[in-house]
C-alpha positions, 0 to 999 in steps of 0.5 A, spaced: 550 479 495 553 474 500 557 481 503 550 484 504 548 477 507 553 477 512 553 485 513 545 483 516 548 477 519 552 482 523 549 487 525 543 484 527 548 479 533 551 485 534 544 488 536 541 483 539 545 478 541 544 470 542 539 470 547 536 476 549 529 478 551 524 482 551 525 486 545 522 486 538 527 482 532 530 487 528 527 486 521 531 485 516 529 492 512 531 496 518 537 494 517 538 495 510 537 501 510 544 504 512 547 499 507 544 501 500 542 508 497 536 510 494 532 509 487 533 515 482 527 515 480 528 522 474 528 516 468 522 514 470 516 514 465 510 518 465 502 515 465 496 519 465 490 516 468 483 515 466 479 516 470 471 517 469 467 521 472 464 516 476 469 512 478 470 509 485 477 513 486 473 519 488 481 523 490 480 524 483 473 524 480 469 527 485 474 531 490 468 534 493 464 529 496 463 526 502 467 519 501 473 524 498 473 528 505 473 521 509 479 520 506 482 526 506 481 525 514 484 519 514 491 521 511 492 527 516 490 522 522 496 518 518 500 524 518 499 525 525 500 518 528 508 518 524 509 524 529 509 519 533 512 513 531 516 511 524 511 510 519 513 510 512 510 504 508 503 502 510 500 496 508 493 495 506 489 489 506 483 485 509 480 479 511 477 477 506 475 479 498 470 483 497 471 490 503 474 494 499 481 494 501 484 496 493 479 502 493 483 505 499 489 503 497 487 508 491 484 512 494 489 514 500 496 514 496 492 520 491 490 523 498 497 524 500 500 526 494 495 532 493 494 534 499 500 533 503 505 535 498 509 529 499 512 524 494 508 518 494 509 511 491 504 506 490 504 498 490 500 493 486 502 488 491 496 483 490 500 479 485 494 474 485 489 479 482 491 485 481 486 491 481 490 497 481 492 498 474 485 498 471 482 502 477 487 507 476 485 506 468 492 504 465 493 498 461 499 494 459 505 496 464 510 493 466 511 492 473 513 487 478 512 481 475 516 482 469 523 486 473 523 479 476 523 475 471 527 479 467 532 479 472 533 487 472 536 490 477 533 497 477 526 496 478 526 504 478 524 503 470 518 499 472 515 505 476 511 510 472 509 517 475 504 520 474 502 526 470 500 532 474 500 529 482 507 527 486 504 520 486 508 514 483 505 508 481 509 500 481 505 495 478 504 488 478 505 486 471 502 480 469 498 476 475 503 470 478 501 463 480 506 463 487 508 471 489 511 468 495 517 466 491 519 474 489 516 477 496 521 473 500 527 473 496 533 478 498 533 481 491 526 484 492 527 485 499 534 489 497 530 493 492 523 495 497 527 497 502 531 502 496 525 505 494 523 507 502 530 512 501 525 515 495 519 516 497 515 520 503 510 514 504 508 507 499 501 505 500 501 497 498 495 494 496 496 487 498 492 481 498 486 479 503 490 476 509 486 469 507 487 464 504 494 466 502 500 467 505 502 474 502 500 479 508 505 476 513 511 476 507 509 483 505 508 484 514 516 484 514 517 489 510 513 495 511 512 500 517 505 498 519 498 495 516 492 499 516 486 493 516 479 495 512 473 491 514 466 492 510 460 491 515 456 485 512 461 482 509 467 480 513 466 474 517 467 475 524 470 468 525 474 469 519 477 476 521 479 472 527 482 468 524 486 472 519 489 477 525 491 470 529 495 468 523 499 474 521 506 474 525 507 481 527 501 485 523 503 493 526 496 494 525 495 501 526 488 503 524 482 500 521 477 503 516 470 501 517 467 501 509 460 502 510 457 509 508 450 511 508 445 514 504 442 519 508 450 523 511 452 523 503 445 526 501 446 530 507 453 532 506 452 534 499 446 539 500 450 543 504 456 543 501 455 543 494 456 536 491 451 535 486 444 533 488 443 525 487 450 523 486 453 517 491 459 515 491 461 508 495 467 507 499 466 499 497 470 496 491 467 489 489 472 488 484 477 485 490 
């Protein structure tokens, strides 16, 4: 580890050297990436996911509605904007709890896998309370909590693929009291940036930007952050303020959480969802 340290140390002074303007810092996931191999992923385990019919991952229980169709065109705008720039990793967050953030999260990485035929992984990176694991209907996995507390090098038997889909999922674990201590340390930093060489994209379910300090450790690690914001519930003093706190967000889209009645219904008369269903793109769980 001390050999990769230095390697980091090296490559960054050798492409910006000590008092160099103008240019954004190199992050040290971009530079990782030409030093370590991909994650073989053929052990991991398979999970099949439960989901009711009227569950809130829409992707999956009513591929046919409007909400799904929203997120169907948010994946293919996804898609363009990576034409643009270099966009792997997308982080998921909000200002505060309550907008809905892990909804779209999962409902997102579900869009990209059936839809985009790419390999997607998906991360329960909310290590204070994790939601992924119960909306996607899976209990008791193992996941980030335990590869580090367990000292495993190879987070690959951590990742469970999901039946039927190109989607994988990482999770949580167990909730941590001080997440910061796994986000931060080169072992994890090592081990996110493997899981870049593996997959087409990896949707990460983060915290709200307040009152923690996740946002910005999982900032240093990922490509860009998409914002969700749910009228009527996040404050505009509070929105502020957490895009102020975040170091270098690389906010690439905001996902306004608020659908209506009336186009639902509307949507559903014409094209064939059934009379009377809604569906939410809000998650109040989070």
């Amino acid at each position: 580890m001390s050999r990769l340290y230095e390697s980091l140390k090296r490559a960054e002074t050798e492409q910006h050297p000590p008092g160099e303007l103008g240019r954004e810092p190199i992050r040290p996931a971009d530079l990782l990436k030409s030093l370590i191999e991909p994650v073989e992923l053929e052990g991991a385990s398979l999970a099949t996911v439960d989901v009711p019919s009227g569950s809130r991952l829409v992707s999956l229980a009513d591929p046919k509605c409007l909400a799904a169709e929203k997120f169907r065109a948010l994946a293919t705008r996804l898609e363009n904007l990576r034409n643009e720039r270099d966009l792997k990793s997308l982080l998921i967050t909000s200002s505060v709890i309550n907008e809905g953030k892990t909804l779209v999260a999962g409902n997102l990485a579900v869009t990209l896998a059936k839809h985009s035929g790419v390999r997607v992984l998906l991360v329960e990176g909310d290590l204070h309370r994790p939601a992924l694991t119960s909306l996607l209907g899976l209990s008791r996995l193992r996941g980030l909590s335990h590869w580090w507390s367990g000292r495993e090098e190879n987070i690959a038997r951590y990742i469970y693929k999901i039946a039927s889909e190109s989607l994988w999922f990482l999770g949580a674990g167990e909730s941590c009291d001080q997440p910061s201590h796994i986000l931060q340390s080169q072992r994890f930093l090592e081990a996110f940036t493997r899981l870049g060489g593996s997959f087409d994209w990896i949707i990460v379910d983060s915290t709200p930007i307040l009152p923690t300090a996740d946002v910005n450790l999982w900032a240093r690690l990922v490509d860009g952050m998409l914002l969700v914001v749910r009228a009527g519930v996040a404050p505009v003093k509070a929105l502020k303020k957490g895009l102020a706190s975040l170091d270098n967000p690389r906010l690439v889209g905001i996902v306004l959480n608020e659908a209506s009645d009336f186009n639902q219904s509307k949507y559903g008369d014409q094209y064939g969802s059934p009379k009377g269903t809604k569906n939410s793109l809000s998650d109040k769980k989070k």
